[in-house]
N, CA and C atoms as an extended XYZ file, in Angstrom:
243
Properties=species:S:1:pos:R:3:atomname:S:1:resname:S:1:resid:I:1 pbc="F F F"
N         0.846       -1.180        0.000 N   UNK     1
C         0.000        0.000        0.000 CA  UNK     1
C         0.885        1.234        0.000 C   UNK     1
N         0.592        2.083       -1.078 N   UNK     2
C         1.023        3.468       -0.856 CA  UNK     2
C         0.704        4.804       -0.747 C   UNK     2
N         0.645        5.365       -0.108 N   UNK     3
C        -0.268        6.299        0.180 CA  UNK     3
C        -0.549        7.072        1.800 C   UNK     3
N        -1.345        7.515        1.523 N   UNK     4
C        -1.980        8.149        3.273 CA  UNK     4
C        -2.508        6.998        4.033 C   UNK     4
N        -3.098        7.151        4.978 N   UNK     5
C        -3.202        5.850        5.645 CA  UNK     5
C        -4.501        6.556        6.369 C   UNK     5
N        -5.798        5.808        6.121 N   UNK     6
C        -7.000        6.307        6.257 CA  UNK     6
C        -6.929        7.158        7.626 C   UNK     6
N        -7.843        8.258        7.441 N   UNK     7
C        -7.769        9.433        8.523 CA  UNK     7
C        -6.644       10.482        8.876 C   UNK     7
N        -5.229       10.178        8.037 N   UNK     8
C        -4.277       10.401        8.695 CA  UNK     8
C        -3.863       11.428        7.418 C   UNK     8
N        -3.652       12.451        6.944 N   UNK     9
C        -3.184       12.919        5.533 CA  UNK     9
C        -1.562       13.115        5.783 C   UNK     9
N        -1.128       13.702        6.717 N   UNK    10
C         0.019       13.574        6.821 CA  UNK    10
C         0.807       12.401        6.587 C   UNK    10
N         0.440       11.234        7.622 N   UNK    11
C         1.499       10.177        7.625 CA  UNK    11
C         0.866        9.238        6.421 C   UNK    11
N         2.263        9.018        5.784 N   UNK    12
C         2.106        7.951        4.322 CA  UNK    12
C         3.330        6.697        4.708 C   UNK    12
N         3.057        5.712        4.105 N   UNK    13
C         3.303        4.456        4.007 CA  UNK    13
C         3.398        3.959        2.335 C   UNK    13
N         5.032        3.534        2.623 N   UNK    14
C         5.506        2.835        1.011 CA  UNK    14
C         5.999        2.433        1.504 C   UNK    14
N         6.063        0.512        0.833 N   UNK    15
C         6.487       -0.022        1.033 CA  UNK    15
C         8.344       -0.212        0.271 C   UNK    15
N         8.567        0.962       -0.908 N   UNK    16
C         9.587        0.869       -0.949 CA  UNK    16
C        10.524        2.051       -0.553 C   UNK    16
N        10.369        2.798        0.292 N   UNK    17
C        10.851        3.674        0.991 CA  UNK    17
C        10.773        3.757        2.765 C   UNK    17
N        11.426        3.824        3.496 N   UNK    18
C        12.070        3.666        4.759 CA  UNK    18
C        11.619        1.949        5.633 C   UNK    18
N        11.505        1.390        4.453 N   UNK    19
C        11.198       -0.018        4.617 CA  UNK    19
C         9.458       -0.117        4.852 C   UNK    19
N         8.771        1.046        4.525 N   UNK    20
C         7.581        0.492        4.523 CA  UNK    20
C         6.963        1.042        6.123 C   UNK    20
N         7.780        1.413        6.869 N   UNK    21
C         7.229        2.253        7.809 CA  UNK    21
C         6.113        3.488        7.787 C   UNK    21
N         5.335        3.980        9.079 N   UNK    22
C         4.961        5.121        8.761 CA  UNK    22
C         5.982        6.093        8.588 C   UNK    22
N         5.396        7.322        7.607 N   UNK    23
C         7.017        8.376        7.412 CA  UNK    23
C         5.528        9.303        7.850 C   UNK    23
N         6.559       10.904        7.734 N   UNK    24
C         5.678       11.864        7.479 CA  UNK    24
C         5.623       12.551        5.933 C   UNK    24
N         4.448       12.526        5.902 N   UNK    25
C         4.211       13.330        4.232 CA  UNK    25
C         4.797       12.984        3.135 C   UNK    25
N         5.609       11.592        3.392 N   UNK    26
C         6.213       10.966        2.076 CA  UNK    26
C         7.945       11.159        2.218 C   UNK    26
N         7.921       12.006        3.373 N   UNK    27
C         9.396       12.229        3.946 CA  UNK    27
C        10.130       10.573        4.390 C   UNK    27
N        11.383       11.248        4.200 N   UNK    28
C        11.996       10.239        4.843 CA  UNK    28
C        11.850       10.627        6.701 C   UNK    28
N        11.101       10.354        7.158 N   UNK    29
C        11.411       11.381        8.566 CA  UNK    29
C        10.427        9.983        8.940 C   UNK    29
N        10.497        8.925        9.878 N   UNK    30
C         9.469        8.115       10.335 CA  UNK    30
C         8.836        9.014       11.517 C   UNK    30
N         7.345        8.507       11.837 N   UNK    31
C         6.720        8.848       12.405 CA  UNK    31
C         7.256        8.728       14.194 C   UNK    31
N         7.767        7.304       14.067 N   UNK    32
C         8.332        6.919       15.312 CA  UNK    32
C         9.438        7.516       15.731 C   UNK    32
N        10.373        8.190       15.021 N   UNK    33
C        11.045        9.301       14.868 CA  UNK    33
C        10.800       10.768       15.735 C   UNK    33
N         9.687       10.929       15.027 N   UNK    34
C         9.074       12.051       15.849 CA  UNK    34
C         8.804       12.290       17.181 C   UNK    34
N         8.237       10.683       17.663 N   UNK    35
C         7.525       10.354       18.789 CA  UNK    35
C         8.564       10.289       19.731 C   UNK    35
N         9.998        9.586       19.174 N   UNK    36
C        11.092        9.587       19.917 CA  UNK    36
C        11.179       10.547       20.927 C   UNK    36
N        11.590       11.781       19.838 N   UNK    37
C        12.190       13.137       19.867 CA  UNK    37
C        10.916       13.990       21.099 C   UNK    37
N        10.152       13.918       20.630 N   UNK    38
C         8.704       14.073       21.663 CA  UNK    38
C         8.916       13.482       23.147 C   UNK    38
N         9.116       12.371       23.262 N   UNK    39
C         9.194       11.504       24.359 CA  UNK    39
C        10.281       11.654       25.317 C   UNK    39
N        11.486       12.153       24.076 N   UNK    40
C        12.851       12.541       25.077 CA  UNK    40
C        12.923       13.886       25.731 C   UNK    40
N        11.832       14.305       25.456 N   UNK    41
C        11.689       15.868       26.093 CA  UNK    41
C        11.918       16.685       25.191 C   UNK    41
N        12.145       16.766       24.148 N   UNK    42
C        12.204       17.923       22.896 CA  UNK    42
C        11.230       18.382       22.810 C   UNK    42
N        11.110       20.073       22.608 N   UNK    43
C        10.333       20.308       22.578 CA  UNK    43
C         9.901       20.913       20.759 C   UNK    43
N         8.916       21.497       20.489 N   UNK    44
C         8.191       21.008       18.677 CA  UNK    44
C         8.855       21.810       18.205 C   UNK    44
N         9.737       23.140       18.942 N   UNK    45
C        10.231       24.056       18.255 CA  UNK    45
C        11.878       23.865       18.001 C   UNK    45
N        12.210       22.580       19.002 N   UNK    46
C        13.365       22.082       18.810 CA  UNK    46
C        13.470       20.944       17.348 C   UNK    46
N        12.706       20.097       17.493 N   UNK    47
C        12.081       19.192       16.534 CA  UNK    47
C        11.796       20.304       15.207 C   UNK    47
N        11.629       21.121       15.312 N   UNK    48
C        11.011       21.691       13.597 CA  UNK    48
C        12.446       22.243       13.500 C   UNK    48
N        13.482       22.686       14.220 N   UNK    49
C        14.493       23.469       14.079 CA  UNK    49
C        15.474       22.219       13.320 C   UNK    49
N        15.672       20.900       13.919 N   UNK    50
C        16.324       19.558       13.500 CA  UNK    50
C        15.878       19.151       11.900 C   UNK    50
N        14.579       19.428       11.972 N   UNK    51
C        13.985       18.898       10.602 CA  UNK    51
C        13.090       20.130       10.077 C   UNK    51
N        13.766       20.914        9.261 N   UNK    52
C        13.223       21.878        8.642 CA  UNK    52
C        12.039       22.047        7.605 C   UNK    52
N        12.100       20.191        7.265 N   UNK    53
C        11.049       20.090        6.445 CA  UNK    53
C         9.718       19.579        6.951 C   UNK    53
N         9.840       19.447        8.200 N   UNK    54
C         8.622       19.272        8.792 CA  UNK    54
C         7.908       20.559        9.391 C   UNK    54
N         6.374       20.266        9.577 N   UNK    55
C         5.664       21.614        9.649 CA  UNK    55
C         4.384       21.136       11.323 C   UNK    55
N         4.305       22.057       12.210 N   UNK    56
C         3.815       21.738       13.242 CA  UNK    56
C         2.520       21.050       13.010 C   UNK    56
N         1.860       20.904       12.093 N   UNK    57
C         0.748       20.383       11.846 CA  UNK    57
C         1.026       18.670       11.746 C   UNK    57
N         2.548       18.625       11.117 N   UNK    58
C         2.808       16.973       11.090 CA  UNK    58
C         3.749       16.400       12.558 C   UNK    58
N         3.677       17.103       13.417 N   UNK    59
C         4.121       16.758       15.027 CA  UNK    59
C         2.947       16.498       15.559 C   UNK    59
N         1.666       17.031       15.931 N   UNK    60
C         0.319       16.730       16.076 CA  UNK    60
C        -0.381       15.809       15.218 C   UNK    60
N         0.465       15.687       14.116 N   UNK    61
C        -0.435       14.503       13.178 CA  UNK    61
C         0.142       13.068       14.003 C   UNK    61
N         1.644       13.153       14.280 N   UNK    62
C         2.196       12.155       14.388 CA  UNK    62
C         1.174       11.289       15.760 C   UNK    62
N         1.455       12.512       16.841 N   UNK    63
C         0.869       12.036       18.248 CA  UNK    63
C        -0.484       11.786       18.078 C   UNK    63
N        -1.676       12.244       16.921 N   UNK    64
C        -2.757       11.515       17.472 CA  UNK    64
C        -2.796       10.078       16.511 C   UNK    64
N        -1.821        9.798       15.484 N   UNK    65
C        -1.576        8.329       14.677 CA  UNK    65
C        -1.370        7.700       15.635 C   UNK    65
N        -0.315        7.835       17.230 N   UNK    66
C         0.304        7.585       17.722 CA  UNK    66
C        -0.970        6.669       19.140 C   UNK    66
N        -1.809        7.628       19.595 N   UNK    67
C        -2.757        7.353       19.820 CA  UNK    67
C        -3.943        6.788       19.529 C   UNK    67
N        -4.186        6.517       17.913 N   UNK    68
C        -4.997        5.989       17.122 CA  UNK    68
C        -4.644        4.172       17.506 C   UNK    68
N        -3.218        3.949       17.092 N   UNK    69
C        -2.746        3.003       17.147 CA  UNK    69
C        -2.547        2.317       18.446 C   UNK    69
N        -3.091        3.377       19.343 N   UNK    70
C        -2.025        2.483       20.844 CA  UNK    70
C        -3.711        2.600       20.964 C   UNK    70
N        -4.856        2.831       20.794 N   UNK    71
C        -6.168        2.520       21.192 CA  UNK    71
C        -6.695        1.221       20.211 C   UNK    71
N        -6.179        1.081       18.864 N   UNK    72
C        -6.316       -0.169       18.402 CA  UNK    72
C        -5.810       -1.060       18.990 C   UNK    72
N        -4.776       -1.277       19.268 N   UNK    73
C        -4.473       -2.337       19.934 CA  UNK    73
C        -4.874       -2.588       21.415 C   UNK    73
N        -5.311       -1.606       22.195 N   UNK    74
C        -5.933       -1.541       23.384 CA  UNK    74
C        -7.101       -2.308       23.014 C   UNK    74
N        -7.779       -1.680       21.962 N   UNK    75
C        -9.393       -2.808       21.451 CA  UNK    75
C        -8.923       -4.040       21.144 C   UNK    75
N        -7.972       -4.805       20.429 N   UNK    76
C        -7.419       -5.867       20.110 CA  UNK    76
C        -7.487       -6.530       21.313 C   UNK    76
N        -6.550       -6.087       21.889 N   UNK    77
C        -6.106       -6.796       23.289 CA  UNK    77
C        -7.534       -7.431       23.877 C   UNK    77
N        -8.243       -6.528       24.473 N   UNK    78
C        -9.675       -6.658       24.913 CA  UNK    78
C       -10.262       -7.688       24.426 C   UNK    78
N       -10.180       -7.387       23.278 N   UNK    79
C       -11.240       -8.449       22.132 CA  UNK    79
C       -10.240       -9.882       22.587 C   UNK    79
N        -9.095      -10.285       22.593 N   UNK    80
C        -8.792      -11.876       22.960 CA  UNK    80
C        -8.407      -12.194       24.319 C   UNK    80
N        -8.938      -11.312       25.248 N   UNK    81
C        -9.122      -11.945       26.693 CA  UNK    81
C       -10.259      -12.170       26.885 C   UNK    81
């Protein structure tokens, strides 16, 4: 699959570019990347300063994919206990 990834316009997925991970916007920049940088205490204005080609709208895209995904699998989980 290549493309946006339903709901999400920012984050895209190819499978022949950064191995098929989520990226942002077709960037080489993975999503999990972002979340890193987020998580280690960076703050968005440090993060946009590192990656110039990213835009604050795709730091907020990342964290609610980020949340999308950690509530799917929260429903998953549920569903086989």
């Amino acid at each position: 699959m290549t493309g946006t990834i339903a709901n999400f316009e920012r984050v895209t997925m190819n499978p022949k570019q950064m191995g098929g991970v989520p990226c942002v916007r077709g960037l080489r920049i993975p999503v999990a990347t972002v979340l890193r940088m987020l998580g280690g205490g960076m703050s968005h204005a440090e993060i946009l300063a590192d990656y110039p080609d990213l835009e604050e709208e795709d730091i907020r895209e990342c964290l609610r994919f980020a949340a999308a995904s950690a509530m799917e699998r929260e429903i998953g989980a549920s569903l086989s206990a």
